[in-house]
BALOBA-1460 file (C-alpha; in Angstrom, 3 decimals):
// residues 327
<rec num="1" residu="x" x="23.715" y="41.546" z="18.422"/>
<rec num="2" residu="x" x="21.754" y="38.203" z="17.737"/>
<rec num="3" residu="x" x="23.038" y="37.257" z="21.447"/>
<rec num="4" residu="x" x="21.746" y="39.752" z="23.124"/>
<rec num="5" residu="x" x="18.179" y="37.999" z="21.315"/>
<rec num="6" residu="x" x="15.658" y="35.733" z="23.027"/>
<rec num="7" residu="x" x="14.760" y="32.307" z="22.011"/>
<rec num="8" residu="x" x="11.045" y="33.419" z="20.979"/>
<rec num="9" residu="x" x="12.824" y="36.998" z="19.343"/>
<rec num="10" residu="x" x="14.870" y="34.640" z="17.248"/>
<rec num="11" residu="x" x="12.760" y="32.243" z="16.442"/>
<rec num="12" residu="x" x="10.787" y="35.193" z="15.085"/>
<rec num="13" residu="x" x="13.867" y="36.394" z="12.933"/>
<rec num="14" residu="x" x="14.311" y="33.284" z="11.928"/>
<rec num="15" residu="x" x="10.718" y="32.835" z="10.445"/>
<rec num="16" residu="x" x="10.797" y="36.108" z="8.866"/>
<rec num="17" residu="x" x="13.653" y="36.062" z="7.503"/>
<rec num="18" residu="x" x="13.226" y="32.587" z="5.707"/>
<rec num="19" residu="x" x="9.972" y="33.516" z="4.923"/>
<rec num="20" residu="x" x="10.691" y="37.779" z="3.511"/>
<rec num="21" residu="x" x="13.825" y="36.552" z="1.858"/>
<rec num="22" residu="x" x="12.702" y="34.751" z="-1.028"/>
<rec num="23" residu="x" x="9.670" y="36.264" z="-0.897"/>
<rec num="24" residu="x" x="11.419" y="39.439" z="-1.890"/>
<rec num="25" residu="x" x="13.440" y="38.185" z="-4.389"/>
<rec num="26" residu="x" x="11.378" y="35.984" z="-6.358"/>
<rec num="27" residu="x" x="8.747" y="39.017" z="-6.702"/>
<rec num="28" residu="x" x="11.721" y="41.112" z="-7.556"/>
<rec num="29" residu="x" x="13.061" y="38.585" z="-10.231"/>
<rec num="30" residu="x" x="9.861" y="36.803" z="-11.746"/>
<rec num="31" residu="x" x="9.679" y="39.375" z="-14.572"/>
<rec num="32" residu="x" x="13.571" y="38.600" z="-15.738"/>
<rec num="33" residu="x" x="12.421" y="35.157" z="-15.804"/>
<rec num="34" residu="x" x="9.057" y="35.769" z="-17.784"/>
<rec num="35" residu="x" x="11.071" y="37.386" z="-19.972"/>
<rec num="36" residu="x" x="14.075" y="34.710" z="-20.573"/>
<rec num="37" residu="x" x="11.422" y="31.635" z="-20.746"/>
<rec num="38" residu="x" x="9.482" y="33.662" z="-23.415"/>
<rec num="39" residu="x" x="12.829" y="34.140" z="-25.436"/>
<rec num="40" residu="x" x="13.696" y="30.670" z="-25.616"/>
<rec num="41" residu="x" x="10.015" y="29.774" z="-26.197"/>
<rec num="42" residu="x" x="9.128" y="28.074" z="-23.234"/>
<rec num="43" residu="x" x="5.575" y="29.262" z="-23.093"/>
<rec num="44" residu="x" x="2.217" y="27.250" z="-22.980"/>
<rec num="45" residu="x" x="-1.370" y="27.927" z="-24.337"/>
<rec num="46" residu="x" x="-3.945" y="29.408" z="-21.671"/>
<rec num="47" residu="x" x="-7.009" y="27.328" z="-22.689"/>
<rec num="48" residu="x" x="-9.109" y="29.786" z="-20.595"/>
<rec num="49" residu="x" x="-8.524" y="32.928" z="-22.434"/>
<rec num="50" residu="x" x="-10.537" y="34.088" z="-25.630"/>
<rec num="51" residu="x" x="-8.156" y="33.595" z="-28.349"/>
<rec num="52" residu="x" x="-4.303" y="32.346" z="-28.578"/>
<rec num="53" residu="x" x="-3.025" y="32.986" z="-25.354"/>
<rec num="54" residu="x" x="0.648" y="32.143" z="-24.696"/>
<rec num="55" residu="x" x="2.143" y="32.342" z="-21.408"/>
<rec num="56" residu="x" x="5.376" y="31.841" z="-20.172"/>
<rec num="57" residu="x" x="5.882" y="28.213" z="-18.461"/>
<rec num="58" residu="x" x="8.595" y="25.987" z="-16.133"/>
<rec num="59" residu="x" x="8.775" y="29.004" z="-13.916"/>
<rec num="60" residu="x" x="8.200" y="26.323" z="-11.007"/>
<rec num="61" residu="x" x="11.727" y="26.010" z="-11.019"/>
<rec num="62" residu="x" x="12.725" y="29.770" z="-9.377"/>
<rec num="63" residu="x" x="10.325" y="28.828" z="-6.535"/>
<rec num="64" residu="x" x="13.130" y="25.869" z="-6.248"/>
<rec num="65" residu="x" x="16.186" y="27.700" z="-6.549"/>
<rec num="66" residu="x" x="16.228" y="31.020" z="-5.186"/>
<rec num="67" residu="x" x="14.549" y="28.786" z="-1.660"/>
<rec num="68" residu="x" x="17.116" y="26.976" z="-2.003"/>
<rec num="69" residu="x" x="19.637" y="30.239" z="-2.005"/>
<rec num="70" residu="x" x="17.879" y="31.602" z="0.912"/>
<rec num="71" residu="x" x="18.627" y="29.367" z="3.224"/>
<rec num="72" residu="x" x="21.911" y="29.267" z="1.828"/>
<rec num="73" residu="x" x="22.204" y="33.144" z="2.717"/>
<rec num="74" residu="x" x="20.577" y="32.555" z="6.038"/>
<rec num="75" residu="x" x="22.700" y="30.037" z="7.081"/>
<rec num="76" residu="x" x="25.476" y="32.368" z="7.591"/>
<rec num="77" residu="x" x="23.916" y="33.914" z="10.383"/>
<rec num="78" residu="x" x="21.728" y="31.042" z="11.652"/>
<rec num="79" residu="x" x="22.292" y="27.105" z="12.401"/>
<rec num="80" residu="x" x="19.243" y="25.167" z="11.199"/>
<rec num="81" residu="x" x="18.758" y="21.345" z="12.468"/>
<rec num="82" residu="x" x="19.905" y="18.784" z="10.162"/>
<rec num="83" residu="x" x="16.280" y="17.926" z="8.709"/>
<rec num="84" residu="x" x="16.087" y="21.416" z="7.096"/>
<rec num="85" residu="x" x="18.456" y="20.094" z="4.524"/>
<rec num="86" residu="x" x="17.366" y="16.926" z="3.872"/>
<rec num="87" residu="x" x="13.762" y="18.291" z="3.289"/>
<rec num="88" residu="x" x="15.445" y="20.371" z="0.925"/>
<rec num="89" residu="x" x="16.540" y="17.761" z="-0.641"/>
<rec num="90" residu="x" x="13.351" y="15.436" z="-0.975"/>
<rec num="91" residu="x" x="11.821" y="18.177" z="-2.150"/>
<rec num="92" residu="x" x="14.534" y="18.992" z="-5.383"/>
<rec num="93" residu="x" x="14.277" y="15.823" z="-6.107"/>
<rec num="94" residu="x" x="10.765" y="15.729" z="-6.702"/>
<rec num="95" residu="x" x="11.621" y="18.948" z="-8.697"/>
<rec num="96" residu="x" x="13.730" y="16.962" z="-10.729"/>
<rec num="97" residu="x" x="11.180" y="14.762" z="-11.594"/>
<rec num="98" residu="x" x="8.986" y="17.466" z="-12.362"/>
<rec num="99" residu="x" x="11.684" y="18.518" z="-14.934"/>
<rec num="100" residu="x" x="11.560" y="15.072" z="-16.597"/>
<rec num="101" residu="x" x="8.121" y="15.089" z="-16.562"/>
<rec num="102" residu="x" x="7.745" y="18.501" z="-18.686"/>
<rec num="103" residu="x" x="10.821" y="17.296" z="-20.807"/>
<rec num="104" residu="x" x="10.083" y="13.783" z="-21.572"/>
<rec num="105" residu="x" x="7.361" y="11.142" z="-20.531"/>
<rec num="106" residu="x" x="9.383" y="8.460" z="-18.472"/>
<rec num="107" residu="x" x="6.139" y="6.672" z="-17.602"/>
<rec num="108" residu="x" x="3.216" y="6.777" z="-15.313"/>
<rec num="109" residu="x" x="4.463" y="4.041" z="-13.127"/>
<rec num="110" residu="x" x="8.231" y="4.565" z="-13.213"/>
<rec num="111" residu="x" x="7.356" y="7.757" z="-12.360"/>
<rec num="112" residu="x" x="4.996" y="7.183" z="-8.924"/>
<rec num="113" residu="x" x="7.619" y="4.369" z="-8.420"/>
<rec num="114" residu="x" x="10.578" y="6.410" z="-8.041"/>
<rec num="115" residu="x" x="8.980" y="9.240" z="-6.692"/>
<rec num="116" residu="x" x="8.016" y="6.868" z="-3.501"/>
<rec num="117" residu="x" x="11.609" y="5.969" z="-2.671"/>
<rec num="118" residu="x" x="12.732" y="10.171" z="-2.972"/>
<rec num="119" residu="x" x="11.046" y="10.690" z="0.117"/>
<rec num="120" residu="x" x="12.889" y="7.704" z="2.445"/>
<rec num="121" residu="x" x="16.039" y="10.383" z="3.533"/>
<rec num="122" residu="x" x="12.787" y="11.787" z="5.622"/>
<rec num="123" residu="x" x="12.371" y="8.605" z="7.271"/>
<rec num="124" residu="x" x="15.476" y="9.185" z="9.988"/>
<rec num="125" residu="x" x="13.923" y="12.736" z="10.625"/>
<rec num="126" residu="x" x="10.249" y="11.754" z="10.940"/>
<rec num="127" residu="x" x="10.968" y="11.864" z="15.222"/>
<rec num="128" residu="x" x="6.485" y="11.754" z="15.641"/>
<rec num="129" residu="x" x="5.703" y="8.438" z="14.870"/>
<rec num="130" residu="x" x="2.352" y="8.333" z="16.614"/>
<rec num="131" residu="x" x="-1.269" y="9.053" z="15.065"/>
<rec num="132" residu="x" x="-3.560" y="10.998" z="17.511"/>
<rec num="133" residu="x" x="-7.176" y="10.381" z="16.949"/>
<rec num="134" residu="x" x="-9.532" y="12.622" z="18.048"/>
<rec num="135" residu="x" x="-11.862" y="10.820" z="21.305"/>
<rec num="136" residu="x" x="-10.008" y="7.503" z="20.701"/>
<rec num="137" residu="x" x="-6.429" y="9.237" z="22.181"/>
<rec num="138" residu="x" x="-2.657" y="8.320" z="20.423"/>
<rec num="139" residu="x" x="-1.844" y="5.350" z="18.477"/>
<rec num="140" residu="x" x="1.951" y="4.674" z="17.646"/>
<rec num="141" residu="x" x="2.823" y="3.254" z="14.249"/>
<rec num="142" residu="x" x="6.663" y="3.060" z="14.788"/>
<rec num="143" residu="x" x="8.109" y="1.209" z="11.337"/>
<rec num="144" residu="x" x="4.750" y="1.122" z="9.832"/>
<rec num="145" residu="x" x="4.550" y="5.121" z="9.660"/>
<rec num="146" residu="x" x="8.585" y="5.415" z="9.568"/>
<rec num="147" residu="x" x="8.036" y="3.160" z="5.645"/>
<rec num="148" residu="x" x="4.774" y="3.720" z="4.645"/>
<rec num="149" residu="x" x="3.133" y="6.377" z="6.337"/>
<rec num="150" residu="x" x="5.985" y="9.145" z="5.502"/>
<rec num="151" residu="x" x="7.228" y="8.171" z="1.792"/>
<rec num="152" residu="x" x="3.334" y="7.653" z="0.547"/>
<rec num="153" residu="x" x="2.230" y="10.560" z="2.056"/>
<rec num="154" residu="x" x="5.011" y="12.947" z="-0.006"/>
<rec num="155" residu="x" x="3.771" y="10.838" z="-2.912"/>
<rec num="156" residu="x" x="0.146" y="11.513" z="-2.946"/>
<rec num="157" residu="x" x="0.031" y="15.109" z="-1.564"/>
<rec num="158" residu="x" x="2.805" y="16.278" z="-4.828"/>
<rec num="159" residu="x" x="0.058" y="14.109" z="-7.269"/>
<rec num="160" residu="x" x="-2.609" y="15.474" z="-5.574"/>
<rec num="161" residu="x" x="-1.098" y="19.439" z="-6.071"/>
<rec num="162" residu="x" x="-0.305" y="18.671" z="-9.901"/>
<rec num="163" residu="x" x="-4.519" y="17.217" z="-10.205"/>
<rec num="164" residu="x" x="-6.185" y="20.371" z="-8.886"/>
<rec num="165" residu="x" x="-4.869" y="23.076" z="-11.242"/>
<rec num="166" residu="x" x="-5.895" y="24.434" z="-14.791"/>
<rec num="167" residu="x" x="-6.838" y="27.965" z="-14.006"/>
<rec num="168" residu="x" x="-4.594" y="30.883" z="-13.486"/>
<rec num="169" residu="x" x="-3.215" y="30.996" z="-9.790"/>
<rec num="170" residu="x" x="-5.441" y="27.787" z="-9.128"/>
<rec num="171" residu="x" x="-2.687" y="24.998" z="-7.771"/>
<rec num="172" residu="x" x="-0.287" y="27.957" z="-6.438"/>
<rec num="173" residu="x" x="-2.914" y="29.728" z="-4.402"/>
<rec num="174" residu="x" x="-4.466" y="26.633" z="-2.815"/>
<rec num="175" residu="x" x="-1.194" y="25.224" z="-2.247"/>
<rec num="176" residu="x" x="-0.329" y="28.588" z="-0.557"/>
<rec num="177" residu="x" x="-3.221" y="29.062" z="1.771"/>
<rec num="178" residu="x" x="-1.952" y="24.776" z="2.785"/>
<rec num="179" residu="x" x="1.412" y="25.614" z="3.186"/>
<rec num="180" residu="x" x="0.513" y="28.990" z="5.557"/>
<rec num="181" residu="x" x="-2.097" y="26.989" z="7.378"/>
<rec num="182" residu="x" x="0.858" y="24.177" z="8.092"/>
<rec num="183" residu="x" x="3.261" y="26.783" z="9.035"/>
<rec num="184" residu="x" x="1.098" y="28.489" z="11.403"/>
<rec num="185" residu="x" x="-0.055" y="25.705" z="13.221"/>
<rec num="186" residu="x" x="3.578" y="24.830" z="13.591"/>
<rec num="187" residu="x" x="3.657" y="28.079" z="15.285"/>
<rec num="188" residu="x" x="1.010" y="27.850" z="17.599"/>
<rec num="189" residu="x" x="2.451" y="24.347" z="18.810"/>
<rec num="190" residu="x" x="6.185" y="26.500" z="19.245"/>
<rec num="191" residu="x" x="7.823" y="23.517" z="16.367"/>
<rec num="192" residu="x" x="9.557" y="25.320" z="13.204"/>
<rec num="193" residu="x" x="12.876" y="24.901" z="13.613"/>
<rec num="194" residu="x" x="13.068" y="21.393" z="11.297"/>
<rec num="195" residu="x" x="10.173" y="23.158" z="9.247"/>
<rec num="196" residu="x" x="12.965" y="26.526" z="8.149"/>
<rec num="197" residu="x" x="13.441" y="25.231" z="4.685"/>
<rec num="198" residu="x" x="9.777" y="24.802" z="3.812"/>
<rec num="199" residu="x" x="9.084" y="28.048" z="5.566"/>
<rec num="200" residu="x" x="11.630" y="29.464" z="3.066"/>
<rec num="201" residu="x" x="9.937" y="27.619" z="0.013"/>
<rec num="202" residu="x" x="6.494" y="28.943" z="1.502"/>
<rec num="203" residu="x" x="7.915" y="32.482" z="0.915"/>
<rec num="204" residu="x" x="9.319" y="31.644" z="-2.437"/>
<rec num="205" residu="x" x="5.766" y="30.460" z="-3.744"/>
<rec num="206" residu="x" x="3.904" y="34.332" z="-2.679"/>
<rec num="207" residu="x" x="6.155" y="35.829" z="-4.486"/>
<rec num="208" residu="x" x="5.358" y="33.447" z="-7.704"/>
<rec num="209" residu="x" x="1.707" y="33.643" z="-6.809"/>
<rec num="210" residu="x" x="1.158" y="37.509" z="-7.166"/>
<rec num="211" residu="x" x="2.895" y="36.777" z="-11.378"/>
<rec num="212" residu="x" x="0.872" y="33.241" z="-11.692"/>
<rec num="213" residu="x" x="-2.762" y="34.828" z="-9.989"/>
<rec num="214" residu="x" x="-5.267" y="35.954" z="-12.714"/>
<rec num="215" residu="x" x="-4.355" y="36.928" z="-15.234"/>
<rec num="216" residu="x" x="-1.177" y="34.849" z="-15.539"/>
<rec num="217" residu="x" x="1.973" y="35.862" z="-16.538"/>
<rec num="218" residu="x" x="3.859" y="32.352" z="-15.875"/>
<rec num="219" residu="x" x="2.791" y="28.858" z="-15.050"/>
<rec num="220" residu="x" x="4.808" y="26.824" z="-13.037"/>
<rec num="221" residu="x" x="5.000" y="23.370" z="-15.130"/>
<rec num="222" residu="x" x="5.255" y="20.176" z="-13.307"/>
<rec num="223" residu="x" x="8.115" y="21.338" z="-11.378"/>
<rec num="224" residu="x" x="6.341" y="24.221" z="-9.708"/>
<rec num="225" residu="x" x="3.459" y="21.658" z="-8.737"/>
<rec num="226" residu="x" x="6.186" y="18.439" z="-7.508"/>
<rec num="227" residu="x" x="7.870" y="20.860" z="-6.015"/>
<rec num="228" residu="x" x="5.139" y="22.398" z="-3.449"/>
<rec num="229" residu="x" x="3.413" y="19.261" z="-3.500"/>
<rec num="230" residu="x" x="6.457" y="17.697" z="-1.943"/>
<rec num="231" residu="x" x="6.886" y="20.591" z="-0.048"/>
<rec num="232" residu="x" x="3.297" y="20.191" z="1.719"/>
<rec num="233" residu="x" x="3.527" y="16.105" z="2.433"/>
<rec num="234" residu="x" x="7.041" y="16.848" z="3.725"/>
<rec num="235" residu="x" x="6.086" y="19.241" z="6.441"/>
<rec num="236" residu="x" x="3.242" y="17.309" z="7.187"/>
<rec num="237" residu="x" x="4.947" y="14.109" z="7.739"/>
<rec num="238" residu="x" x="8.328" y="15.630" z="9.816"/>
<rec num="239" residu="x" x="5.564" y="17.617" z="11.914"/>
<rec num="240" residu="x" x="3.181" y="14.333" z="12.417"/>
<rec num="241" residu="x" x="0.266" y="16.172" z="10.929"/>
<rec num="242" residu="x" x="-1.252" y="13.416" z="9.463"/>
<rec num="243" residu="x" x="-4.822" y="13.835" z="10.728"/>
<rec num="244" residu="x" x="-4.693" y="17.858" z="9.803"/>
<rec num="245" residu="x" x="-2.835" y="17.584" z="6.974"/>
<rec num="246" residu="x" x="-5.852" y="15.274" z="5.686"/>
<rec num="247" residu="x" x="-7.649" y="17.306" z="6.551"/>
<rec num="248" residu="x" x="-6.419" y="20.998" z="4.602"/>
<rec num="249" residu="x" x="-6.280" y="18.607" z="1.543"/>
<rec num="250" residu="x" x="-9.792" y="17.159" z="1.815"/>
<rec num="251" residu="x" x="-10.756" y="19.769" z="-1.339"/>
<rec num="252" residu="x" x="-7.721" y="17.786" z="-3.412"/>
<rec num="253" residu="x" x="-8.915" y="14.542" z="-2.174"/>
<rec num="254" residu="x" x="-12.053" y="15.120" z="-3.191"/>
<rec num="255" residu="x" x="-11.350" y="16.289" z="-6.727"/>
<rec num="256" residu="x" x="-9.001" y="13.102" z="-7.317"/>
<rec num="257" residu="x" x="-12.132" y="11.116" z="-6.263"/>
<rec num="258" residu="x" x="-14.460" y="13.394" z="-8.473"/>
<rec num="259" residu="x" x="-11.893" y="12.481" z="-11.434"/>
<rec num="260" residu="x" x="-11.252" y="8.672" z="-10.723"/>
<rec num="261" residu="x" x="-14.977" y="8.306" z="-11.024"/>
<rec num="262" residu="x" x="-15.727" y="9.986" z="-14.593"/>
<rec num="263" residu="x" x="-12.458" y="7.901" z="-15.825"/>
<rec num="264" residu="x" x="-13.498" y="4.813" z="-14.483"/>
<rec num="265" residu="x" x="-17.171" y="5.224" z="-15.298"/>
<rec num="266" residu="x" x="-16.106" y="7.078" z="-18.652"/>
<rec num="267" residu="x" x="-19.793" y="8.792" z="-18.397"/>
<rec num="268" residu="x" x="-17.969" y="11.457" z="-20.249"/>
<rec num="269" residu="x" x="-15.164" y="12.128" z="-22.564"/>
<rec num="270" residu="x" x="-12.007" y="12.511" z="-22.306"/>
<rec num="271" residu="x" x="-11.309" y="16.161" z="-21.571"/>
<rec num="272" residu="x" x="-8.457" y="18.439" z="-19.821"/>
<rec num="273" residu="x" x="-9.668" y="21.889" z="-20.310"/>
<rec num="274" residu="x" x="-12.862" y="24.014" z="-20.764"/>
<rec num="275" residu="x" x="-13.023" y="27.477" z="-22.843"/>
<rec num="276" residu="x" x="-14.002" y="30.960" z="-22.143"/>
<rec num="277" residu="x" x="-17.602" y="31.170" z="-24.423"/>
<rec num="278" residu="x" x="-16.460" y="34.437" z="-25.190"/>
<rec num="279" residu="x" x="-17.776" y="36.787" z="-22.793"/>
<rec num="280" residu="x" x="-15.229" y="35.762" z="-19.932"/>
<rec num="281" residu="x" x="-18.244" y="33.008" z="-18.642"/>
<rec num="282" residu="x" x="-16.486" y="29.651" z="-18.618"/>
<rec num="283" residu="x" x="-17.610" y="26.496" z="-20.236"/>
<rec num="284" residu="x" x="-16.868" y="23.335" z="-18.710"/>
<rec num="285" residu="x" x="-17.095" y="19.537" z="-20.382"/>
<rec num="286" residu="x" x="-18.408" y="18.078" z="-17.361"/>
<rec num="287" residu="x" x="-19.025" y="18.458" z="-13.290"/>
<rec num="288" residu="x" x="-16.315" y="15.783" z="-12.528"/>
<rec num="289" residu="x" x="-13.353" y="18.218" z="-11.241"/>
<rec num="290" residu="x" x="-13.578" y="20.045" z="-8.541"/>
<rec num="291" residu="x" x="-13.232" y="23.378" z="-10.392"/>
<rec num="292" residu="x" x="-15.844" y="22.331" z="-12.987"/>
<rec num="293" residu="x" x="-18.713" y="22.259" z="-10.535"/>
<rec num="294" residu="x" x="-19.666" y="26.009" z="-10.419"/>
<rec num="295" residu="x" x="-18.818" y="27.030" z="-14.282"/>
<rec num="296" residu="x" x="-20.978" y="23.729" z="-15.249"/>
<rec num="297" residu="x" x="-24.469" y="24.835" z="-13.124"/>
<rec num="298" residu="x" x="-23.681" y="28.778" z="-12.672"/>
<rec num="299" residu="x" x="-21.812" y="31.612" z="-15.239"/>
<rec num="300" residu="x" x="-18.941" y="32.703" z="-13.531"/>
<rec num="301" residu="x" x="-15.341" y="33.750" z="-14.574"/>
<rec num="302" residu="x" x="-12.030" y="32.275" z="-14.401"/>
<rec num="303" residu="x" x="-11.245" y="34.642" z="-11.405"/>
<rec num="304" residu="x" x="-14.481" y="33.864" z="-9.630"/>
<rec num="305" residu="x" x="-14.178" y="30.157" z="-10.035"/>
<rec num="306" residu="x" x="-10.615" y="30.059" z="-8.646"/>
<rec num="307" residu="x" x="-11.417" y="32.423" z="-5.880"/>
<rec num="308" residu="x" x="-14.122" y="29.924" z="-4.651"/>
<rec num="309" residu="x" x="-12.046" y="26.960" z="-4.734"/>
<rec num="310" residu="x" x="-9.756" y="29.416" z="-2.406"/>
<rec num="311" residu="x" x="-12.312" y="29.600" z="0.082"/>
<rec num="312" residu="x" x="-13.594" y="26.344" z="0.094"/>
<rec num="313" residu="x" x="-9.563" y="24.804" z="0.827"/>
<rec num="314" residu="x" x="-9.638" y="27.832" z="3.374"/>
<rec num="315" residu="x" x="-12.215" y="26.475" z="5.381"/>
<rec num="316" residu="x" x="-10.628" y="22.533" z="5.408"/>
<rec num="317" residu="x" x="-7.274" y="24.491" z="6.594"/>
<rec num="318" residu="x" x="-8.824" y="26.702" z="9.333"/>
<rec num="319" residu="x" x="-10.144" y="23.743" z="10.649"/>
<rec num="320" residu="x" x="-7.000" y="21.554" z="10.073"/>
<rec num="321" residu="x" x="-5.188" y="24.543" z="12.161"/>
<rec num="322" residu="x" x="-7.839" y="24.528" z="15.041"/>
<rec num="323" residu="x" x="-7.458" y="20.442" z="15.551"/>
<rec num="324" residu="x" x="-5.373" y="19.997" z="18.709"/>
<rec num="325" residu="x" x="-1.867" y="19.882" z="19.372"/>
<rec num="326" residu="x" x="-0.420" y="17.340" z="17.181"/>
<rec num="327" residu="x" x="-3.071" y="16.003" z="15.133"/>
């Protein structure tokens, strides 16, 4: 039957079923693991909810392994290029990491140090070594990109993920509307087969997002957020998005720079979290986070401030997806 297929009518069944897959079954399962993480106590507070609010947490790790058992599955009835594998596994092993992270604090600098070398199996399947610049034309970085470029940029966009988060659905849905917007301009170019595996993860993630979106049932830990972040330098590096991939995560970039500032200038205290005053209106410590900007001059919710960091990464990755060809 799959013979009798074209290339483009495969390629389509490919996609969707990598993407429906794990879609399906982690909205299917997420409740059995809300459950099972809540029995053994795995929960954390929700600072943004009016009282003691305990959620179940870690549940970053069934994005992880029922992508992983999709393709699995799928590869019974489809061959995927070599690369879709290793992504895989540059991407677990950030997962791994995120594990530690939530178990035990290995240090700030072992951490970033051995994070950077997880990402060199991508370095043999990085084939676009060249930087287009808009006007200016293509500008090959051969070894440069191949050992600094690809491993750095895995690094920084998984850091990057784990910063911009704190309300419900906040780091999953923006990482979401990145990962579609990678994935679709990987369509438009006709280039997914070495992106299968991160289409599969892509589909894993909506199917976490409609348990972690307001009000949340689960967070994901720091293996949900190592996890996608990987997930989003990875395509972005094996593609050679590096110009559009900057630019989708210009709204992360921005909120590590709002963040570096207030720790550097220490103009205000040390803070991680706001509080709901009562009435569902947040309050904020500062403006020095991207998310804290409209609770700290406007009264808005939870749900309204996280739907307006949603459209403000929307309009970085509609733009990111209209950049020509390779960019």
């Amino acid at each position: 039957m799959l013979e009798n297929l074209s290339y483009y009518e495969l390629e389509a069944l490919i996609v969707a079923s990598n993407f429906l897959i794990p879609f399906a079954a982690t909205a299917i399962s997420m409740p059995y693991f809300i459950r099972k993480l809540k029995e053994r106590g795995i929960t954390a507070k929700d600072y943004y909810k009016k009282g003691e609010v305990m959620v179940a947490d870690r549940g970053g790790v069934a994005i992880l392994l029922i992508a992983m058992l999709s393709i699995s599955l799928n590869s019974l009835f489809f061959q995927f290029p070599s690369t879709n594998y290793v992504a895989l596994i540059v991407v677990a092993m950030f997962g791994i990491f995120g594990i530690l992270d939530d178990m035990i604090d290995i240090g700030r600098v072992s951490k970033l140090l051995l994070m950077y070398y997880c990402s060199y199996p991508l370095i043999q399947y990085a084939t676009h070594t060249a930087i287009t610049l808009p006007s200016l034309g293509q500008f090959e970085m051969g070894i440069l990109y191949l050992q600094f470029i690809v491993p750095t940029y895995v690094l920084v966009a998984s850091n990057l993920v784990n910063m911009h988060s704190g309300y419900n659905g906040l780091a999953s849905g923006l990482s979401l509307i990145v990962l579609l917007s990678l994935i679709i301009k990987s369509i438009i170019i006709g280039d997914v087969g070495n992106i299968i595996a991160i289409i599969g993860i892509a589909g894993a993630l909506f199917g976490y997002w409609l348990y972690d979106k307001y009000p949340s049932q689960i967070f994901w830990g720091n293996i949900g957020s190592l996890t996608i972040g990987a997930a989003i330098g990875t395509i972005i590096v094996i593609q050679g998005f590096i110009i559009s991939g900057f630019v989708m995560l210009i709204p992360h970039t921005i909120n590590f720079l709002m963040y570096f500032y207030w720790r550097v200038t220490k103009k205000y205290p040390v803070a991680k979290f706001g509080r709901d005053r009562g009435d569902g209106i947040l309050e904020v410590p500062n403006p020095l986070t991207l998310k804290w900007v409209l609770p700290y001059y406007y009264n808005v919710t939870e749900k309204q401030a996280t739907y307006a960091m949603y459209a403000f990464t929307a309009i970085f990755c509609i733009i990111g997806i209209f950049l020509p060809g390779r960019i």
